[in-house]
N, C-alpha and C positions, 0 to 999 in steps of 0.2 A: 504494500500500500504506500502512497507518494503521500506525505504532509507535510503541506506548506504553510509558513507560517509567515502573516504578512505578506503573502507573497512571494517570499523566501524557503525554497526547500534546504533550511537549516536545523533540522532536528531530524535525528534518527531513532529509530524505535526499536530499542535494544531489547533483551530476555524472549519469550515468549509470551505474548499477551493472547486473552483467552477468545476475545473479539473484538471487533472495531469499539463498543463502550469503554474496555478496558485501555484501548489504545490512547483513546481521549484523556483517559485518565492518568495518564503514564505524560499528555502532553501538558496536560493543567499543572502537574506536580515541577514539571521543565521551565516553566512561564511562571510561578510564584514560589522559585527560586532565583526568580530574576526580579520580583515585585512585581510581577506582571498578570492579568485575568483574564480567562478566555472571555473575548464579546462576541463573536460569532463563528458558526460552524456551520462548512455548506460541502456536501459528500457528494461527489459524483454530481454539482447544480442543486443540490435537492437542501433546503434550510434546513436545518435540528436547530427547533426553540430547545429551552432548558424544560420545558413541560414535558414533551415527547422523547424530551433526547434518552432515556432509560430504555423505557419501550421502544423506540425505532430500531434501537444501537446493541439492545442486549442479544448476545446472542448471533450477532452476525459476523461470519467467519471476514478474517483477512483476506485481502484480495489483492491483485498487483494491477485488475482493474478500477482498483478503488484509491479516488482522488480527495484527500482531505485536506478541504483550505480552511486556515482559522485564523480568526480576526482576533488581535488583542488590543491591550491595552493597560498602561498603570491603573495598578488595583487602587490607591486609593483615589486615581480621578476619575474609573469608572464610579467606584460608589459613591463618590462625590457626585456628580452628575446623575445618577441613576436618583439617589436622592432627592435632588435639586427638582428634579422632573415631578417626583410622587409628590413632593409638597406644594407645588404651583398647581397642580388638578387636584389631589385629592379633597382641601377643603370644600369646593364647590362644587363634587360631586354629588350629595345627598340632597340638596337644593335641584340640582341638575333634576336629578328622578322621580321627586316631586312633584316638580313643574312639567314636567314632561306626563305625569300620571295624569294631571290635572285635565292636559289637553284628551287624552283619551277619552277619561270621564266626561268630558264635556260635549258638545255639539258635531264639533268638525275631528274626530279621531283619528283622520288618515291624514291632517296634518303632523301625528306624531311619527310615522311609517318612518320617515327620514332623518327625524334627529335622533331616532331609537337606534336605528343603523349606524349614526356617530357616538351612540353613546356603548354602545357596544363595542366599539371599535375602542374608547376610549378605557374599558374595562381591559379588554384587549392588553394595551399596550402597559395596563397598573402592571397587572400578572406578569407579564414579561417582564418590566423591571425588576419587579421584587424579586423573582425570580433566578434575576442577572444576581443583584445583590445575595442573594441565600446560597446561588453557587459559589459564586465568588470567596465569598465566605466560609465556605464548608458548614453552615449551618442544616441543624436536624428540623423539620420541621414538626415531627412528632412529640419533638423535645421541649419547645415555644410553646408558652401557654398567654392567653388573656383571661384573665379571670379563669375561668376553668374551662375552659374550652381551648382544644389545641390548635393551634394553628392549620395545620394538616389538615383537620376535621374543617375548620370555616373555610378554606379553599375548596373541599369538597362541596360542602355546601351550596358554596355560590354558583358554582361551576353546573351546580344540578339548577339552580334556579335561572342562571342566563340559559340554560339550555330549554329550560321550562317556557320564559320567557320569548325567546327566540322561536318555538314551536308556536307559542299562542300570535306572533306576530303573522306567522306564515297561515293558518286561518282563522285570520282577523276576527280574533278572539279577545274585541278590547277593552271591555270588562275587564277579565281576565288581566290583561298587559295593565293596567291601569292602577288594579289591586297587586299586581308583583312589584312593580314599581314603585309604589307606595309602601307598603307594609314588610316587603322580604327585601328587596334592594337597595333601597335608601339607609335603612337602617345599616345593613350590612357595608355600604360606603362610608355611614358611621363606622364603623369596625375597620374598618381599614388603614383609616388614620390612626388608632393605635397601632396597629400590625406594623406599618412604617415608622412610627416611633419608636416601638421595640425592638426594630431593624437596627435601627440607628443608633440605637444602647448599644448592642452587639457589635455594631462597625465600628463603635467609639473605643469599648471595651477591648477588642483584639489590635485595634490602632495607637490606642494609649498607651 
């Protein structure tokens, strides 16, 4: 398998590794020996977010047709930035879901079809960061607790309910979308902004 980093095929992938996930992990451990994070990973054209990347990657033998290019970056200006990012969207998020409920509930409901579409998208991109940051970090998520509830567990969670959500959009079921948005996902945008506060305990913590 070819891994290029930056662009650079400058690492070599020594021992036997058991499959492409382990390879990745043989190259994270190469790059934050240098201060450095993986930010992106594209196999053969094909992304691996940090959501899938377990599932996509477990399990899949070495190959010498297999091209893996990875994007890095200083660790601490990725989580600086990745940071930077969750705190300028997340407090306006649970306003966002609201107001957005609101339009469903009310008269003209297919004007919300399209900001629901951005607002997804903007859920999207929380999870990906936190995400960047929890790899980055080698943090457990099963380990992370708010109040009693594990972190792991409120990612499932929401994931079931934008999926819930996402179906009730597809037929236009806006009831439904109006009361997810109000009562399951705004709240849960509340939760969020602690979950990246507790991010940032941990960033601060292992950086301190």
């Amino acid at each position: 398998m070819q891994i290029r980093i930056d662009g650079e095929q400058k690492f070599e992938l020594l021992g036997d590794a058991e499959d492409v996930l382990a390879a990745v992990g043989a190259v994270n451990e190469y790059l934050r020996g240098g201060g450095r994070a993986i930010l992106s990973l594209v196999l053969n054209g094909e992304t691996i977010t940090p959501e899938n990347m377990a599932k996509r990657l477990t399990g899949m033998p070495l190959s010498d047709s297999l091209v893996l290019e990875v994007g890095s970056e200083a660790l601490e200006t990725m989580i600086e930035t990745c940071l930077k990012e969750l705190q300028e969207v997340l407090p306006e998020l649970p306003e966002a879901c609201r107001s957005l409920a609101r339009v469903f509930q009310g008269d003209r409901p297919e004007d919300g079809f399209d900001p629901f579409i951005e607002l997804a998208n903007i859920w999207s991109l929380i999870k990906r960061r936190e995400m960047l940051i929890v790899t980055a970090l080698e943090l457990k998520l099963d380990a992370l607790k708010i109040g009693d509830a594990m972190i792991a567990e409120m990612h499932h969670d929401l994931n079931v309910q934008l999926e819930e959500a996402a179906d009730a959009l597809k037929r236009n079921d806006c009831v439904l979308l109006g009361d997810l948005l109000e009562y399951e996902l705004a709240p849960r945008a509340e939760q969020e902004i602690k979950i990246v506060n507790l991010i940032q305990e941990q960033a601060s913590a292992q950086q301190g």
